[in-house]
C-alpha positions as CSV (number, residue, x, y, z in Angstrom):
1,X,-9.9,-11.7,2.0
2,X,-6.6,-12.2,0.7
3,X,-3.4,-12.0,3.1
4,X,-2.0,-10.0,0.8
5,X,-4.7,-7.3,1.5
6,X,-5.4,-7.9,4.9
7,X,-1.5,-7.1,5.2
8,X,-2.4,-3.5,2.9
9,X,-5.1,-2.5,4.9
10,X,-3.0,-3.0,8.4
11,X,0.0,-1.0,6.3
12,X,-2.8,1.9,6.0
13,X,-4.0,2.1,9.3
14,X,-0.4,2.2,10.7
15,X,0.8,5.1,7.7
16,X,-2.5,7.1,8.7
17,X,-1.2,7.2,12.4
18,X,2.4,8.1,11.1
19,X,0.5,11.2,9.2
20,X,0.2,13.2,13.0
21,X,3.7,12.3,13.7
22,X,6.0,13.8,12.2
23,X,8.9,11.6,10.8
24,X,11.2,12.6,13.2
25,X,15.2,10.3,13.2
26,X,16.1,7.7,11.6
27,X,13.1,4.9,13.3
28,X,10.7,6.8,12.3
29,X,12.5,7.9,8.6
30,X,13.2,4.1,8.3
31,X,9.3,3.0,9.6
32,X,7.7,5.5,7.0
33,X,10.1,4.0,4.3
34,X,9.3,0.5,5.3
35,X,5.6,0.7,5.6
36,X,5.3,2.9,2.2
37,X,7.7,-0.2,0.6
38,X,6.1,-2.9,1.5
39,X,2.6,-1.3,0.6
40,X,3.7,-0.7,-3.0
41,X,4.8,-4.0,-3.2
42,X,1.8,-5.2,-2.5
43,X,0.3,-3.7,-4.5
44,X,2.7,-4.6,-7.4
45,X,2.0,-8.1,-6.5
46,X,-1.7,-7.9,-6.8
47,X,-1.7,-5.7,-9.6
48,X,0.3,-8.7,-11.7
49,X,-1.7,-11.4,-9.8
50,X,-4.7,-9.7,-11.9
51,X,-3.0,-9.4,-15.0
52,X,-2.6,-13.2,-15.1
53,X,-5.4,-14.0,-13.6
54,X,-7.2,-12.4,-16.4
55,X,-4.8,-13.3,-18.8
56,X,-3.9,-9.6,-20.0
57,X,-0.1,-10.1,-21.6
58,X,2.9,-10.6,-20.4
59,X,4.0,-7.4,-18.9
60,X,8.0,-6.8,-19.2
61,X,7.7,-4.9,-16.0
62,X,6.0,-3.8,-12.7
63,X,5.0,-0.6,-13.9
64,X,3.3,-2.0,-17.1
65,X,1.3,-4.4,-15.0
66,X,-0.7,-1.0,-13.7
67,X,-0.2,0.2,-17.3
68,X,-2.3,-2.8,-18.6
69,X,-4.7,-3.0,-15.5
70,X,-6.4,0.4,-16.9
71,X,-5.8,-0.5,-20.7
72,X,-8.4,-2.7,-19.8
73,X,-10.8,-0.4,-17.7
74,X,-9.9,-3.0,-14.7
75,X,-8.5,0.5,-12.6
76,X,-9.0,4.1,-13.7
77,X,-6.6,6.0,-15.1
78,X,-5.8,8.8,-12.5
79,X,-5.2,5.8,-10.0
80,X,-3.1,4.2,-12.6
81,X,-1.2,7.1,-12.6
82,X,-0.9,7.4,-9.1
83,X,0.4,3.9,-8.7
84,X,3.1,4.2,-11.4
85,X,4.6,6.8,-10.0
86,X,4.5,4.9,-6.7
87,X,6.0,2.4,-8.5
88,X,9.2,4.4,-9.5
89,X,9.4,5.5,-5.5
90,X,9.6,1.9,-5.4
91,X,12.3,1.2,-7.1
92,X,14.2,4.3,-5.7
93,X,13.8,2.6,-2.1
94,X,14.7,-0.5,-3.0
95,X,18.0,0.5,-5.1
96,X,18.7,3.5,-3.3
97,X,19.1,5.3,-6.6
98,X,19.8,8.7,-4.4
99,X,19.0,10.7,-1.1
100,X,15.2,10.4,-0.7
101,X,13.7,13.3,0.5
102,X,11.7,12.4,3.3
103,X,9.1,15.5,3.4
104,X,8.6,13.7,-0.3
105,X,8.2,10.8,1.2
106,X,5.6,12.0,4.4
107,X,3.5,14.2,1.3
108,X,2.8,10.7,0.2
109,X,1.1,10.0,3.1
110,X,-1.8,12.4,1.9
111,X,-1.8,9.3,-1.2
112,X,-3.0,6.5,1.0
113,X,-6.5,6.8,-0.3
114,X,-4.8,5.2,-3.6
115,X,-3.9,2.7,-1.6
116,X,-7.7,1.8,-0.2
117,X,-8.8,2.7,-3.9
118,X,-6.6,0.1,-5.6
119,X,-7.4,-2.4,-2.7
120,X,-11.6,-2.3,-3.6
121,X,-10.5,-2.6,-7.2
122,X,-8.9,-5.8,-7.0
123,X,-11.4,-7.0,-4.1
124,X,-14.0,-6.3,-6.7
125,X,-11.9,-8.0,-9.7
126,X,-11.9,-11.4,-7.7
127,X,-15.5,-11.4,-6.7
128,X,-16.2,-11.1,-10.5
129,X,-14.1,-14.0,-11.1
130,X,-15.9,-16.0,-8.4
């Protein structure tokens, strides 16, 4: 197993405990941001990983490496979806485009099934390859 996705499935066990906590101050506001970053990145990462890997295009973006992921029935569409708008969250965190609503942000917690989803996916993408 890839670090990469040892390091998603860790990131899911620790959001799933953060679901019966309330996100209460700014640790736990700034953990619950954190932990739902570094997961979409993650995925981001292995979502382009695949792309080249299978040598898909030349996506102009991170959001288009998902987009061509289910162009090519690698993911299905409703997770495709799901992790493009994840993607957007994304880049909301990371250039603080505006106030983040963190009951948005704790609702996405109910999401972290996409998460595991997307992880099989690309565990099942390599083991084709091998």
């Amino acid at each position: 197993m890839s670090e990469r996705i040892r390091r998603l499935e860790e990131n899911i066990v620790t959001l799933e405990e953060m679901r019966t906590q309330p996100a209460i101050g700014r640790q736990a506001e700034w953990a619950l941001r954190y932990g739902l970053l570094e997961s979409i990145q993650i995925v981001i990462d292995l979502a382009c990983e695949l792309v080249s890997m299978r040598n898909l295009g030349s996506p102009t973006s991170y959001r288009e490496c998902v987009e061509i992921l289910a162009r090519n029935r690698l993911i299905d569409e409703a997770l495709a979806q799901s992790l493009v708008r994840m993607v957007g969250l994304r880049n909301l965190l990371v250039h603080d485009y505006g106030e983040i609503d963190i009951q948005r942000l704790t609702q996405l917690l109910d999401r972290l099934s996409d998460f595991r989803e997307f992880s099989a996916c690309y565990l099942r993408i390599i083991n084709d390859e091998a």
